[in-house]
N, C-alpha and C positions, 0 to 999 in steps of 0.2 A: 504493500500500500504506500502509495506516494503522498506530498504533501506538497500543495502549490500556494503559495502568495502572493496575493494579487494588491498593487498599488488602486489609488482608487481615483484621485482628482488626473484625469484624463486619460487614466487607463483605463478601466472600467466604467469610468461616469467624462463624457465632454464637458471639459474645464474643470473648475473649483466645484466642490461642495458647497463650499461654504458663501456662493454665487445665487444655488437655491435654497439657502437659509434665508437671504439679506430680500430675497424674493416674496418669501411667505413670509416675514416679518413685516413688512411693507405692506401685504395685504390685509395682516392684523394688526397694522397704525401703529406698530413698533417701532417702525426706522420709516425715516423720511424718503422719498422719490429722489432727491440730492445723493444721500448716502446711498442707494442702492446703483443711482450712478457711477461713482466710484468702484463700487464693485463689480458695476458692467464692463468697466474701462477695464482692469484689472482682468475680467473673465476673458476680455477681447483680446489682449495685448498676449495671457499667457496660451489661447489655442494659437493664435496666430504664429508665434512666434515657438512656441513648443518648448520656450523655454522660466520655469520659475523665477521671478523677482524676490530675492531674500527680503530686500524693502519693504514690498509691495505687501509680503507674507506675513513680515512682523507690524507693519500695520494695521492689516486687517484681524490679527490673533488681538494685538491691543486693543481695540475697537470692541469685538468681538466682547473679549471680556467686562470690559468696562456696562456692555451693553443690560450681561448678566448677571451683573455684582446686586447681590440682597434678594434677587427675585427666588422665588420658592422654586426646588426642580422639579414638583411634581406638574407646574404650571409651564415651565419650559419645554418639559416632554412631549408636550403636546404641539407646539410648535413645531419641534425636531420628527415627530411622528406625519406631519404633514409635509413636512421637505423631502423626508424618503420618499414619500407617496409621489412627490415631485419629481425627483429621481426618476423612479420608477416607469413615470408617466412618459416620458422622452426623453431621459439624458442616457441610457445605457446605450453602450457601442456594441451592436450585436455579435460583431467578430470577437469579444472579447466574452463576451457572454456565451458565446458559443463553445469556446477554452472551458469557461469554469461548466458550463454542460455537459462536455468530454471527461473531465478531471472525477466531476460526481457518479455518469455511468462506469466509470471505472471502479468506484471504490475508493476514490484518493479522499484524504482531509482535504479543506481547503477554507481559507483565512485571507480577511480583510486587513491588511496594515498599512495604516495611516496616519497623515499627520492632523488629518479633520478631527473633530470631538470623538469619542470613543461610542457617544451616546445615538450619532447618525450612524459609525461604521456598523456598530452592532447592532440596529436596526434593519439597517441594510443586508449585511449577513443575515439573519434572520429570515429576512424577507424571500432573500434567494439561496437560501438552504444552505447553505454554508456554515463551516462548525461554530466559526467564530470571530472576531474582529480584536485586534489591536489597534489603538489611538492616542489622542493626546486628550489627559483627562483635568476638568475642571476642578479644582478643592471647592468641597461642600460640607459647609459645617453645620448645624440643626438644620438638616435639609432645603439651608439655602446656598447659594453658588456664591464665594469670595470674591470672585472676579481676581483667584488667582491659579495659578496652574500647579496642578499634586505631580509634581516631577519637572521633565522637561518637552518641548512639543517633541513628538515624536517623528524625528524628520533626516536626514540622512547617514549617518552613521548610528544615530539614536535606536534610527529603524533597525539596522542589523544583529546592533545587538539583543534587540527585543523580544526577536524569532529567537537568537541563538540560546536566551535565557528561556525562554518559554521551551524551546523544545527539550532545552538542559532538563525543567521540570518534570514535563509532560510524558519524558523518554519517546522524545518524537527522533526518527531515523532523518538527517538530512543528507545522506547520500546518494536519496531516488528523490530529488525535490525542485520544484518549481518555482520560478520568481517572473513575475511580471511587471512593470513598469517602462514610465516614461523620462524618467527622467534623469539627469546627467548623476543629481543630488544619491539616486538610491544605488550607485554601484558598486556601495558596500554590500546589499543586499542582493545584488545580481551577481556578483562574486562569491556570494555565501553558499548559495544554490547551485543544484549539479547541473540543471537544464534552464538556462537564464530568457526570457526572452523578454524585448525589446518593445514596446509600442508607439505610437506616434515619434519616434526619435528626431531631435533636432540631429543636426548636419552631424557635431561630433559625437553624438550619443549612435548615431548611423557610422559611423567611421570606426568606431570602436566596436560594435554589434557584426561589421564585417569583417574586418581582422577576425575575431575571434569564433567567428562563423557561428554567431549566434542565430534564434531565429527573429525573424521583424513580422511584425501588422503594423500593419496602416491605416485603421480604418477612419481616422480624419479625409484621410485624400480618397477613400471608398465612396463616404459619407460626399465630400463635393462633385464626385466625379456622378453621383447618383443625382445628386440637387440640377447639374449640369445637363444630365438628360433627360431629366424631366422639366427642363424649362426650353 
């Protein structure tokens, strides 16, 4: 039995998650039409370009918390329970969904890790049967959110060790194991894994994926080449 992990802000889901947070936030007069602009900029700037802004990220995680500080999580959940719905609705990239469809008829584990909240990935996972999710988790103390972070975001090298400690626990095998991603940030993660594959890759994320004769999906340029002929 194999075990694959899958990134999730444009591997799995086109763009940021945290894109269709600031979305359904907005639609329940949480955050302003101004501020969701920002995050459209943001959502634009990181498909287009296929590559993460550290900036861009530690802003919106600041933001982000600030947003949640004192509010009760049982009242947040519900928010976050709508954004996967959102998700769900149009943002998954079928090629890649079609991966974690293969990995399940076979019998594999398979796992969310991300640097999104733990409380979408694990939703998420949930949602599309998957064992489980790793993320980046809020401190909440009487059941309300600090608006500070219980560790640290979970985000590129963070990410590798997080599988390597979880599978330490778990006695999970990473010698028949999977890794997916897009991005430059996780190839501690795609070097931790026996079978690494590549998704939307920018130029050197593609450069390095072919040297090393990784496998690539595309399905960004699937996804336009499809818009393309149907219009």
């Amino acid at each position: 039995m194999a075990n694959a992990f899958f990134d999730l802000d444009n591997t799995l889901i086109r763009g940021s998650s945290m894109y269709y947070l600031a979305k359904v936030l907005v639609r329940e007069k949480v955050l302003s039409r101004r501020e969701l602009g920002r995050f459209a900029s943001a959502q634009a700037k990181f498909i287009r370009s296929k590559t993460e802004d550290k900036k861009i990220s530690q802003v919106i995680t600041e933001r982000a918390l600030t947003l949640i500080k004192g509010r009760e999580q049982a009242d947040l959940t519900k928010f976050l329970d709508m954004t996967v719905n959102e998700i769900i609705k149009g943002a998954l990239y079928k090629e890649v969904v079609n991966k974690l469809t293969w990995h399940t008829s076979r019998g594999d584990n398979t796992w969310l890790v991300t640097a999104s909240p733990i409380e979408i990935a694990f939703n998420l996972a949930k949602k599309l049967k998957m064992n489980g999710a790793l993320g980046t988790v809020s401190e909440v103390i009487n059941g309300k959110y600090t608006g500070r972070l219980q560790g640290e975001v979970l985000h590129g090298p963070r990410k590798a060790r997080a599988i390597f400690e979880m599978s330490t626990k778990a006695n999970i095998d990473l010698t028949d194991s999977y890794g997916y991603s897009d991005s430059l940030n996780d190839l501690p993660l795609l070097c931790t894994v026996s079978n690494p594959v590549v998704v939307n890759p920018n130029a050197e994320l593609l450069r390095i994926a072919r040297k090393n004769n990784w496998e690539v999906i595309n399905p960004a340029v699937n996804r336009a080449r499809r818009v393309e002929t149907a219009a």
